[in-house]
Structures are given as C-alpha cells and as structure tokens.
VOPAFI-844488 format. One record per residue (C-alpha): residue in one letter; x, y, z; residue number from 1. Coordinates in nm, 3 decimals. Example, Ala and Ser with C-alpha at 12.3 -4.5 7.8 and 13.67 -1.06 7.14 Angstrom:
<recs>
('A'; (1.230; -0.450; 0.780); 1),
('S'; (1.367; -0.106; 0.714); 2),
</recs>
This chain:
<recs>
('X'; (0.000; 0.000; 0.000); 1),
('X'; (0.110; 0.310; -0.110); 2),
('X'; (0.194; 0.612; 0.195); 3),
('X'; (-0.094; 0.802; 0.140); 4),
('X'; (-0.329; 0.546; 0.050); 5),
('X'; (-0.552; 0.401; 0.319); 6),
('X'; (-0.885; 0.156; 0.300); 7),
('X'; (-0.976; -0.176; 0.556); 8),
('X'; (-1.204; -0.341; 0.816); 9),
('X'; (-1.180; -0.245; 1.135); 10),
('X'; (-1.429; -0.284; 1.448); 11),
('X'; (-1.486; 0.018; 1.692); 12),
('X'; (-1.517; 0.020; 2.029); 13),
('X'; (-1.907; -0.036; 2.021); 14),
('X'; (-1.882; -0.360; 1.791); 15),
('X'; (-1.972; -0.140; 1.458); 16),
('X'; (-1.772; -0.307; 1.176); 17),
('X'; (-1.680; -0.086; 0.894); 18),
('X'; (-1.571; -0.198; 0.590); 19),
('X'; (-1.271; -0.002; 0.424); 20),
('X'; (-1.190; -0.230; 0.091); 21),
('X'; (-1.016; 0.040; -0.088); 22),
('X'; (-0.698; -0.159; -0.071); 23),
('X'; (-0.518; -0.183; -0.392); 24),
('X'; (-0.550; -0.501; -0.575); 25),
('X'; (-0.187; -0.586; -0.561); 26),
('X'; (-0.199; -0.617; -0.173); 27),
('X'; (-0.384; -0.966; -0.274); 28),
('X'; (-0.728; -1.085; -0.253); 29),
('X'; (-1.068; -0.823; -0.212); 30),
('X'; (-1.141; -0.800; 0.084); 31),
('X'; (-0.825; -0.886; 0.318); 32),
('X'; (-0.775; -0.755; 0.697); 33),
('X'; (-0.611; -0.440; 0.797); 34),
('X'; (-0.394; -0.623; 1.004); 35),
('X'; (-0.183; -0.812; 0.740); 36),
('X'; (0.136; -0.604; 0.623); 37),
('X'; (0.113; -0.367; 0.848); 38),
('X'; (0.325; -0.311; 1.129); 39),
('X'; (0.224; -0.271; 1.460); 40),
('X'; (0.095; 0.071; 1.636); 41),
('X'; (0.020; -0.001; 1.946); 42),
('X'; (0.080; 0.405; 2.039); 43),
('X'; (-0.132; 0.515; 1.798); 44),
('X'; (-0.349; 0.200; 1.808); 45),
('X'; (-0.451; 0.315; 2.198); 46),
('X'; (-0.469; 0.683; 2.157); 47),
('X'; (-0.744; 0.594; 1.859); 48),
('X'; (-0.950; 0.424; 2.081); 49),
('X'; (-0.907; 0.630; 2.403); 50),
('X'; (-0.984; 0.936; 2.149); 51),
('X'; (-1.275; 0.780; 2.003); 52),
('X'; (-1.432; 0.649; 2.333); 53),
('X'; (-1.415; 0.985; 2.493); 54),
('X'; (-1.606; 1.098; 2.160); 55),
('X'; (-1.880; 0.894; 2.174); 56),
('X'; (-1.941; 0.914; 2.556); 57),
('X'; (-1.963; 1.305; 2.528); 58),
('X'; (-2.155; 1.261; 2.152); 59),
('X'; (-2.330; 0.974; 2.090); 60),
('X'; (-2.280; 0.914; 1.704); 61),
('X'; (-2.669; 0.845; 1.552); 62),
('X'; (-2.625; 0.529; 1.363); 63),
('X'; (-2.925; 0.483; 1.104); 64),
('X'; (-3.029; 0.132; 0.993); 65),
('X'; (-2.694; 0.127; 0.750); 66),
('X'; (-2.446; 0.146; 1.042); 67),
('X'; (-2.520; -0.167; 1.187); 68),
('X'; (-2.322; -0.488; 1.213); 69),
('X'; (-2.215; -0.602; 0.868); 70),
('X'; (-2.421; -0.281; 0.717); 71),
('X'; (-2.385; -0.413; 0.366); 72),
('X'; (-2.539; -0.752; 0.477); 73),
('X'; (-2.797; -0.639; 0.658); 74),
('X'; (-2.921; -0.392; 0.405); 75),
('X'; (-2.954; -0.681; 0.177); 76),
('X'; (-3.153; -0.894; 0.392); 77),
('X'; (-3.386; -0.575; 0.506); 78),
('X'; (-3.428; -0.573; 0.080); 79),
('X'; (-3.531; -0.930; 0.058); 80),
('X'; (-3.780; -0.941; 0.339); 81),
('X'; (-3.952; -0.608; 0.252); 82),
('X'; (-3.990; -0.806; -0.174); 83),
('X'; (-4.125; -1.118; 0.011); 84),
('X'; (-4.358; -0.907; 0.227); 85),
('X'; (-4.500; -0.763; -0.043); 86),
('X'; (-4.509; -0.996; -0.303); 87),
('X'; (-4.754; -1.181; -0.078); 88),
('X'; (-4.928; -0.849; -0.012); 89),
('X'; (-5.011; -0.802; -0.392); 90),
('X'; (-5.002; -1.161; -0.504); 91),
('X'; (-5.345; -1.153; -0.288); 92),
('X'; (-5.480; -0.844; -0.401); 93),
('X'; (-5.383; -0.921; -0.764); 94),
('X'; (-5.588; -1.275; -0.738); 95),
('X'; (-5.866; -1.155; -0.565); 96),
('X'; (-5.897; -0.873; -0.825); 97),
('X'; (-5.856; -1.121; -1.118); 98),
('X'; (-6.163; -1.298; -0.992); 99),
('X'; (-6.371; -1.018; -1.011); 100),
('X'; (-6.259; -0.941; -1.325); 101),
('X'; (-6.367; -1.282; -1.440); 102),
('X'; (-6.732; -1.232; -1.341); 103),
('X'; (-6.774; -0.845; -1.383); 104),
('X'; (-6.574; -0.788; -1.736); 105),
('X'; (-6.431; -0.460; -1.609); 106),
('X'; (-6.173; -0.349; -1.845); 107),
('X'; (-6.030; -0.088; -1.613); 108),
('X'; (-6.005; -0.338; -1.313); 109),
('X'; (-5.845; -0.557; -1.601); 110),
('X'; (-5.553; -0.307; -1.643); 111),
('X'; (-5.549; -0.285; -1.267); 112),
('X'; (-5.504; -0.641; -1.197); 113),
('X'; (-5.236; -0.661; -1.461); 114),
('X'; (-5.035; -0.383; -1.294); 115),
('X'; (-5.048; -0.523; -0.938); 116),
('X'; (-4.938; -0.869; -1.104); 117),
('X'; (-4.662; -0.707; -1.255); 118),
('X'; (-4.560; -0.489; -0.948); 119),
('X'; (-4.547; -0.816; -0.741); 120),
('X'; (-4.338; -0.991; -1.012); 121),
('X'; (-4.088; -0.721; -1.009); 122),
('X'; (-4.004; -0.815; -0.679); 123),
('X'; (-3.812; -1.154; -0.865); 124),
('X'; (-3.545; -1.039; -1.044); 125),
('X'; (-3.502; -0.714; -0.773); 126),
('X'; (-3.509; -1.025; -0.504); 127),
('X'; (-3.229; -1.208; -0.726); 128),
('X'; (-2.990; -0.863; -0.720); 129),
('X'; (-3.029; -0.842; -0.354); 130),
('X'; (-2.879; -1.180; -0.328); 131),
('X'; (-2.645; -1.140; -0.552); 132),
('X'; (-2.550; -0.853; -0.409); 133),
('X'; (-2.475; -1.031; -0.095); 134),
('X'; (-2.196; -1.235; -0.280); 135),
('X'; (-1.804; -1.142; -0.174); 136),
('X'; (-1.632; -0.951; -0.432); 137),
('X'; (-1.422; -1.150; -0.636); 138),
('X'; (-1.094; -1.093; -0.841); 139),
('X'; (-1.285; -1.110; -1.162); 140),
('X'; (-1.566; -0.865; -0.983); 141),
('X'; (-1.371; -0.660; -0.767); 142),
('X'; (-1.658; -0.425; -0.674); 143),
('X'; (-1.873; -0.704; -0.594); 144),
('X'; (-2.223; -0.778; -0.745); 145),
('X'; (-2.380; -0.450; -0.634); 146),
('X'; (-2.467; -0.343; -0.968); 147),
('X'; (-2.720; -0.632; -1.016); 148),
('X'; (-2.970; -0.376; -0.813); 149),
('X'; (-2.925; -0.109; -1.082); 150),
('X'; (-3.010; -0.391; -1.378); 151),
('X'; (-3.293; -0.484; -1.205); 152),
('X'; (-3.434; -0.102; -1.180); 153),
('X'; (-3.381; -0.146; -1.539); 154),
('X'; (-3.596; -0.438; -1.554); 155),
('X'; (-3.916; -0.277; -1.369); 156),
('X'; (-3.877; 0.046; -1.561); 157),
('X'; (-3.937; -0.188; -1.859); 158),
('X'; (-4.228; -0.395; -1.706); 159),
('X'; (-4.396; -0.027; -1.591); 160),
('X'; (-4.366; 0.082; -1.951); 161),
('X'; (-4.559; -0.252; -2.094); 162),
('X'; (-4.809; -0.258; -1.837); 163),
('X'; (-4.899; 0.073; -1.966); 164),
('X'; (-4.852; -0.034; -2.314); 165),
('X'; (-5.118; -0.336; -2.251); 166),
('X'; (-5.366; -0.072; -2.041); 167),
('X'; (-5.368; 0.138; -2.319); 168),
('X'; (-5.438; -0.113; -2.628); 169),
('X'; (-5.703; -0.283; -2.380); 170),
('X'; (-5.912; 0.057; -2.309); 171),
('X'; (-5.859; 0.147; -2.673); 172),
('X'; (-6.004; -0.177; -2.788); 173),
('X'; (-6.318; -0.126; -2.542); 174),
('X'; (-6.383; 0.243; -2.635); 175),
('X'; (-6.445; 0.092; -3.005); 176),
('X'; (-6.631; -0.222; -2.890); 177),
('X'; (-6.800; -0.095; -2.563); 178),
('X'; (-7.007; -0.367; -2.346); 179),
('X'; (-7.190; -0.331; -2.003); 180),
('X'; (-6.990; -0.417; -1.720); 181),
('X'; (-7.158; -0.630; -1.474); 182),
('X'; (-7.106; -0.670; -1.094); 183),
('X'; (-7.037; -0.323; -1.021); 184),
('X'; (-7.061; -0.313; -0.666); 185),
('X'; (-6.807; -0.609; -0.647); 186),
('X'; (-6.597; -0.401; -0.887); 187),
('X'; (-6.630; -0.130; -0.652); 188),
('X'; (-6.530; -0.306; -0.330); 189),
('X'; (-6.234; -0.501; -0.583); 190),
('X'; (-6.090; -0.144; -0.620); 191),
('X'; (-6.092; -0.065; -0.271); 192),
('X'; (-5.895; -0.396; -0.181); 193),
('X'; (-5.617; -0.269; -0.434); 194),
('X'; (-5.559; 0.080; -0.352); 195),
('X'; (-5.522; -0.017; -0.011); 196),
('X'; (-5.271; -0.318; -0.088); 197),
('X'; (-5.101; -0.153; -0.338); 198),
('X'; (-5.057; 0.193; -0.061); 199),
('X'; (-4.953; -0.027; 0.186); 200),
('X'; (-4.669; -0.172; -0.032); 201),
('X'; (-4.585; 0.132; -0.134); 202),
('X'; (-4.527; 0.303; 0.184); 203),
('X'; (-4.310; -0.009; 0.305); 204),
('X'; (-4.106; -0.010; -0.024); 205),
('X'; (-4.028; 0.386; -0.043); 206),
('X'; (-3.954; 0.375; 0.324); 207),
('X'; (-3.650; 0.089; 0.327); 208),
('X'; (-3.547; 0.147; -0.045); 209),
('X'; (-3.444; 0.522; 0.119); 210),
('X'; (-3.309; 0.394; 0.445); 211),
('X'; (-3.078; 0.147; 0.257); 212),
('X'; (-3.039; 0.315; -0.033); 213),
('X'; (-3.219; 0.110; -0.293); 214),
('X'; (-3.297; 0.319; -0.611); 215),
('X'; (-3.429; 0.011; -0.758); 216),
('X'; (-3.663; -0.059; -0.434); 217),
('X'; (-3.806; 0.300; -0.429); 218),
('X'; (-3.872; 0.266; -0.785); 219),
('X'; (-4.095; -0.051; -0.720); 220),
('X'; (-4.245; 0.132; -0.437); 221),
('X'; (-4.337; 0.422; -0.694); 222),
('X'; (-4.485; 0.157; -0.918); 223),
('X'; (-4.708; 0.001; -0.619); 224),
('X'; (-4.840; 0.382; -0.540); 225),
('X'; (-4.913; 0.456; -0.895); 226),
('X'; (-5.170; 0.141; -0.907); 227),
('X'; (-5.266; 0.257; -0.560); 228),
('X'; (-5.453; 0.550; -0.771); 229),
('X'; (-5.556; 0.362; -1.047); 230),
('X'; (-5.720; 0.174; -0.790); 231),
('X'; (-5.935; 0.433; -0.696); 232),
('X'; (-5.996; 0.524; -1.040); 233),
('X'; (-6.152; 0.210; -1.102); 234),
('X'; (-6.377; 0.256; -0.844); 235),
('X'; (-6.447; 0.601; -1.089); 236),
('X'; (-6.526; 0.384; -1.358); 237),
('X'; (-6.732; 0.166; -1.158); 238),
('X'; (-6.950; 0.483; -1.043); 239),
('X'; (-6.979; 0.595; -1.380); 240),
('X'; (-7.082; 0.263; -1.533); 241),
('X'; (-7.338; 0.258; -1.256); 242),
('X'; (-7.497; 0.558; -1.366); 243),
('X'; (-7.528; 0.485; -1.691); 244),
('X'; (-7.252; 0.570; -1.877); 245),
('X'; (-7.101; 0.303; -2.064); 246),
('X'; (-6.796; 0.444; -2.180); 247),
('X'; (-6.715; 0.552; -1.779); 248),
('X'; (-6.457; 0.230; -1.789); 249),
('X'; (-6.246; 0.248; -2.096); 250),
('X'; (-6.208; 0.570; -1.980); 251),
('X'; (-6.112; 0.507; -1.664); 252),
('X'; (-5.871; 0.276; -1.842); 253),
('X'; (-5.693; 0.510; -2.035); 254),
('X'; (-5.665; 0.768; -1.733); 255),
('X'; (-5.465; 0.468; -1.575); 256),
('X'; (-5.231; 0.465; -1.852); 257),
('X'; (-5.183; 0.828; -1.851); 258),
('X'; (-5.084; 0.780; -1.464); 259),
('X'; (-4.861; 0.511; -1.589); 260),
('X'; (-4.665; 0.685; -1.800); 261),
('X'; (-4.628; 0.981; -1.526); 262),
('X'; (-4.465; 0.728; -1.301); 263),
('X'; (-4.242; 0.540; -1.557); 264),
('X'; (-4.106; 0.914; -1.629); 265),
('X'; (-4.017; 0.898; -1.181); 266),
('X'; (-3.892; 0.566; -1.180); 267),
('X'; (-3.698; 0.616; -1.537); 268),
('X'; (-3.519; 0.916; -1.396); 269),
('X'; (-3.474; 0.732; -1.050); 270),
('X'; (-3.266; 0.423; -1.210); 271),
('X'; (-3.075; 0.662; -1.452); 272),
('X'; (-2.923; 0.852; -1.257); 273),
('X'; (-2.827; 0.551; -1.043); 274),
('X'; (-2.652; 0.393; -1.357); 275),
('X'; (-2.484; 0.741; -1.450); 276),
('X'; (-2.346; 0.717; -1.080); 277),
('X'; (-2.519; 1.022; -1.018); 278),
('X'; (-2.520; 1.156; -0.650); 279),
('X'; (-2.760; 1.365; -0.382); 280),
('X'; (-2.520; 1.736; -0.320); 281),
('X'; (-2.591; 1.725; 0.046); 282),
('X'; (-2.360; 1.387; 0.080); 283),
('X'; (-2.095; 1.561; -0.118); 284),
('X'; (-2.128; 1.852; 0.110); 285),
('X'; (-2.158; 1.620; 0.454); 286),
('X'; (-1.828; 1.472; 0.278); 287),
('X'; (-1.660; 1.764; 0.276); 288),
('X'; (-1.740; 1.948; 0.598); 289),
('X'; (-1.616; 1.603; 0.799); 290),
('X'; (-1.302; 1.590; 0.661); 291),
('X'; (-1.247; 1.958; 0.679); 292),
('X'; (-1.295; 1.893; 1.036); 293),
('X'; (-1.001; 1.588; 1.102); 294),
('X'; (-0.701; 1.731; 1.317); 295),
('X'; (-0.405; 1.714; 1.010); 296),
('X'; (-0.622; 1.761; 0.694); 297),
('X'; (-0.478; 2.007; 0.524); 298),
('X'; (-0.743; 2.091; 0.232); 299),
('X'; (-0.974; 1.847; 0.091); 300),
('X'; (-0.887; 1.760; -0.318); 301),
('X'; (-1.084; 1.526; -0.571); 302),
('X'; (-1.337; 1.400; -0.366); 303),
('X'; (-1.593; 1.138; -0.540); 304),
('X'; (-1.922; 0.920; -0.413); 305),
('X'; (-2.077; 0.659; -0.604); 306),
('X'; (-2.339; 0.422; -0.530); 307),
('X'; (-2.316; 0.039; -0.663); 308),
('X'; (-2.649; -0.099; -0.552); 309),
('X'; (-2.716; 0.011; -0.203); 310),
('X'; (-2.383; 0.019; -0.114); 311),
('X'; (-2.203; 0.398; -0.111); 312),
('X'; (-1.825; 0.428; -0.198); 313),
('X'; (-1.618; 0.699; -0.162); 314),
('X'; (-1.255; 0.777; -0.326); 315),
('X'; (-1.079; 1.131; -0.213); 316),
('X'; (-0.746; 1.264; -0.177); 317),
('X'; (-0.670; 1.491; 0.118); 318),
('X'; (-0.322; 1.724; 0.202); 319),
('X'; (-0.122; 1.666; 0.483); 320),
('X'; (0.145; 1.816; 0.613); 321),
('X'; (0.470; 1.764; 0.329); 322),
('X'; (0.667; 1.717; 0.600); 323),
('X'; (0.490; 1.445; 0.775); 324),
('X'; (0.623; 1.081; 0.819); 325),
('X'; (0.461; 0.794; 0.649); 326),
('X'; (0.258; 0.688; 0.948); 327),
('X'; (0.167; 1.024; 1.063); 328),
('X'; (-0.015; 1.065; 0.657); 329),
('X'; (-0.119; 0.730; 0.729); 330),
('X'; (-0.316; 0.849; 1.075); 331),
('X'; (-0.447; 1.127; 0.909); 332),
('X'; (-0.603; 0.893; 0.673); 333),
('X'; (-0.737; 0.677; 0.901); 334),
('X'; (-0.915; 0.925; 1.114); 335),
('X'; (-1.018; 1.076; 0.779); 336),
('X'; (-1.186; 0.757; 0.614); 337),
('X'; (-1.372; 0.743; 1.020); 338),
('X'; (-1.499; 1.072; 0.982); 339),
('X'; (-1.689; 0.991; 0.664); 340),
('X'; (-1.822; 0.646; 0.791); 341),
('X'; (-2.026; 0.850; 1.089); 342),
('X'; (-2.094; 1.130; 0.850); 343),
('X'; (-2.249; 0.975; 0.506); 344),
('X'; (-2.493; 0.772; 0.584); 345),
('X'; (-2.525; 0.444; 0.410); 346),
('X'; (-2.121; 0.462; 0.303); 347),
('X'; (-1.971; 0.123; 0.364); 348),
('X'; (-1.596; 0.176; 0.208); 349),
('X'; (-1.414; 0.487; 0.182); 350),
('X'; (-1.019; 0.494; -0.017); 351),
('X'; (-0.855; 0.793; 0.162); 352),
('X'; (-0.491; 0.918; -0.067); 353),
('X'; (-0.298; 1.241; 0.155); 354),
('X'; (-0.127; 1.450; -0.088); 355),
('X'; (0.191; 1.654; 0.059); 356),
('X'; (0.087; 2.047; 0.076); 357),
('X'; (0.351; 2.192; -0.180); 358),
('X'; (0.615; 2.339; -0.062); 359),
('X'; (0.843; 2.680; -0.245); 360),
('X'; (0.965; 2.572; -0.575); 361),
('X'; (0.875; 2.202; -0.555); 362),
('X'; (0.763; 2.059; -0.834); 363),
('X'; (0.436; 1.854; -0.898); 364),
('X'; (0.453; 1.519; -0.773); 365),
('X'; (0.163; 1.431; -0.982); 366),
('X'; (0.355; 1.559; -1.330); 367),
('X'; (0.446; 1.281; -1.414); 368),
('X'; (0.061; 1.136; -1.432); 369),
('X'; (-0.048; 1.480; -1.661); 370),
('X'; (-0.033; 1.305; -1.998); 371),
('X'; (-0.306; 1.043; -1.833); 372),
('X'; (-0.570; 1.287; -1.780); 373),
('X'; (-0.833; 1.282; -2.025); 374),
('X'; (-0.895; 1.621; -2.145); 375),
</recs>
C-alpha cells in the first residue's frame, strides 16, 4: 500500500464493523484484513480508541439502519424481506382482483389487476440482485455484485412501460367495442382492496429502499403507489358505469395509462441517474465538511461518491502536512476515512490518498501522471 493510501475493516469500540476495501488489488485478494502487512501501532493504536471512546461518551454518534453490524449484509436482507412481504401483499390483491374481473368484465379493473401482477413480479429479479449482491467480491468482480440492483431497476422500468402499453391497447379496444360491465358493486369493493394493498406496499417499499439506499426498491415502491390510484380510479369507472354511462370504464382505463406513463417518467429518472453514478449534493457537502474537520487535513482535493447498488463508496485525496512521516499521513487517513463512515450515511468503504501540501519551488509530484488525464 502506497503512503498516502488508506482503505480496511476495522471494528470500533461499540462492535460497529466498517468496511474499508479500498486496498489496492496488488496487496492480494478483495477483501483482506487491515492487520496483514502492516506493522504494529500499538501508540497510535490506543490513543485511537481512548480518542474515540471519549467521543462517543460526550456525543453519541446516531447510527441509522446502515451502520449496523455487517451494514452491507444487513441492508440486503432488510431488501429481501420487505420483496417477500410484499409480493404476498399483492399476489393476494392481484388474485382476488382477477376474480372479479372474471365475473364483472371490467376493463379498467383488467388493467389494474395486470399492474399489481406485474408490481409483485418485479419483486423476482429485484429479489435475485439483492442476493447477488450479498456475494463477496471476487478478483474477476472486484466491486462485488452490487450493480445487479441497478439492472434490475432497469428491468421494472421496462415492465412499468408494458403494463402501460397493454392498459392502453385494452381501453382502446373497449372504447371501439363498448359492453356493459356487470357486478359493479363487487368491482367497486375489488378497487378498494387494491388501492389499499397496493398503498400499503408502497409506503413499506419507499420507506426501506431510502433507508438502505435502494434506487431500484423506491422505484418498485413508486410503481405500487401509482396502481394505488388507479385503484381508486376504477372505483371512478365503476361509479360511472353505474350511472349509466357506458364508456365511464375504458375511460377510466386510459386515465390509468396516462398515470402510468407519469410514473415510468419517476422511476426512469430514479434508475438513470443511479446507472450514471449520479449523487444527492448534500452527501458531497456532509463529505466535505467532515473531513475539513479531522485534526491534520490540510485541504480536501478530488473527492468522489458513487453508489453500486445500495452500497455507497467513496474515493478522495486529502493534504497533509509535506513534511509528515509515512505513518503520521497514514493516521491522518485513518481518522479521515472514520470521519466519513459516521458522516455519510449508508457509506460502507471509503479509499482515503494524503497528498503533501507543496512546498516553495517544488515541483508537482503528480507531473508525471499529466499526460493520463483525459482532457
């Protein structure tokens, strides 16, 4: 490992692991223990913890759900349960829907039913990222399997877009060949059961897809809330077919398609950015105002976040003192790379490099990289 680079695993005083795998590759394996290579600090190693435990007895740190034991882990398995919770959740409302549509003829319940099937089979192939997610990095996949979440935000943005593609053709096709629908009060109470499965799943998916970071999750959740309203414009439809009006449904239908385009726009823009590695400011600017704040940081340089899945990385370079030793950059880094841990939420690996603050007439020690830099 280079002097000014720093990344590993280390457990604090309170049992919180945090994972640093910012190593280099050519230390060996993903994934290996601070302790190998390094020589001992036993000086610094006690004044750490002393420092630290004074810290959090005068400042408890506020650890959200990603802090915990194995953060990376247990994010996963929070993912998993809240897909199995509501799978079941819409698999019932979708089939007790379906029946009514099999008596009543509804074409607007129709495109409701579809979309609650097809919200509750999103939660397969986001279920099968979660897990894979959970695998160890590898030297093929160095960054683990992370972004199996983002392909799998792909995959319901495409399954919002033809549900909405089959709600449309179907109220089309019934505004040119209208017929009664029958059952209407069952329709009605069919409608109900939806919005309120499809609200509850949506609450519960937006809710841990933000506490763990899950574009892909709060996607599906925006899915599950969109047929929450189409839902209760079914019930509309059902009102207006009761008074008379015969084309009350397709209508209704096509208003659901309209709503499903408005959230495939959300949930579009929502996995995008995720895939262009774009980033919320405010963590930048958390970044940035906890490092400015770590006894021997000079200035804070390139400084870069990215999420892979649910997991948040962080690469930055910080100045030290040029005339510094080895370990004392090395400290720096240390108590750097803890500073963002407690002050990003949801980051689970930080790579900390100290650059030496220039000194009169030296010359760039990053020169000799220039010609690398893409223009």
């Amino acid at each position: 490992m280079s002097a000014g680079h720093h990344g590993h695993s280390h457990q604090d005083e309170h049992g919180h692991e945090h994972h640093h795998d910012g190593h280099r590759q050519d230390r060996g394996a993903p994934g290996h223990e601070h302790g190998a290579g390094h020589p001992p600090r036993a000086h610094h190693g006690l004044r750490h913890r002393l420092s630290h435990r004074v810290a959090h007895l005068l400042k408890p740190h506020s650890h959200a759900s990603t802090d915990k034991v194995d953060p990376a882990l247990e994010s996963s398995a929070r993912g998993i349960r809240t897909l199995w919770i509501s799978l079941v959740v819409l698999g019932v409302t979708a089939v007790a829907q379906a029946a009514v549509v099999a008596v009543s003829g509804s074409v607007a319940l129709l495109g409701d039913t579809v979309h609650n099937a097809a919200d509750a089979l999103t939660a397969v192939p986001l279920g099968i990222a979660f897990v894979l997610g959970r695998r160890a990095a590898t030297r093929r996949f160095t960054y683990g399997y992370g972004r199996a979440e983002d392909l799998a935000g792909l995959v319901i943005v495409l399954t919002i877009a033809a549900s909405a593609v089959f709600a449309g053709w179907t109220a089309i096709d019934r505004l040119f060949a209208p017929r009664p629908v029958e059952h209407i009060p069952i329709v009605a109470a069919a409608a109900v059961i939806g919005f309120a499965g499809n609200e509850w799943v949506a609450r519960y998916r937006i809710r841990v897809g933000r506490e763990i970071g899950s574009a892909a999750l709060v996607a599906d959740g925006l899915h599950a809330r969109t047929d929450g309203f189409t839902s209760l414009a079914v019930l509309l439809g059902a009102g207006g077919a009761a008074l008379g009006w015969q084309l009350a449904d397709p209508v209704v239908g096509l208003a659901i398609t309209v709503a499903l385009l408005l959230v495939l726009r959300d949930a579009a823009r929502e996995v995008f950015r995720r895939v262009m590695d774009a980033i919320d400011p405010e963590l930048v600017d958390s970044a940035e105002r906890a490092l400015s704040e770590v006894p021997g940081v000079q200035a804070v340089g390139e400084l870069r976040l990215r999420w892979i899945g649910h997991r948040l990385r962080a690469e930055v370079a910080v100045v030290v003192d040029g005339e510094a030793s080895v370990r004392q950059a090395h400290g720096i880094a240390v108590e750097a790379e803890h500073a963002l841990l407690h002050a990003v939420p949801g980051l689970t690996a930080a790579l900390v490099h100290a650059d030496p603050s220039p000194a009169p007439g030296e010359t760039d020690p990053h020169l000799a990289l220039a010609h690398h830099t893409a223009a």
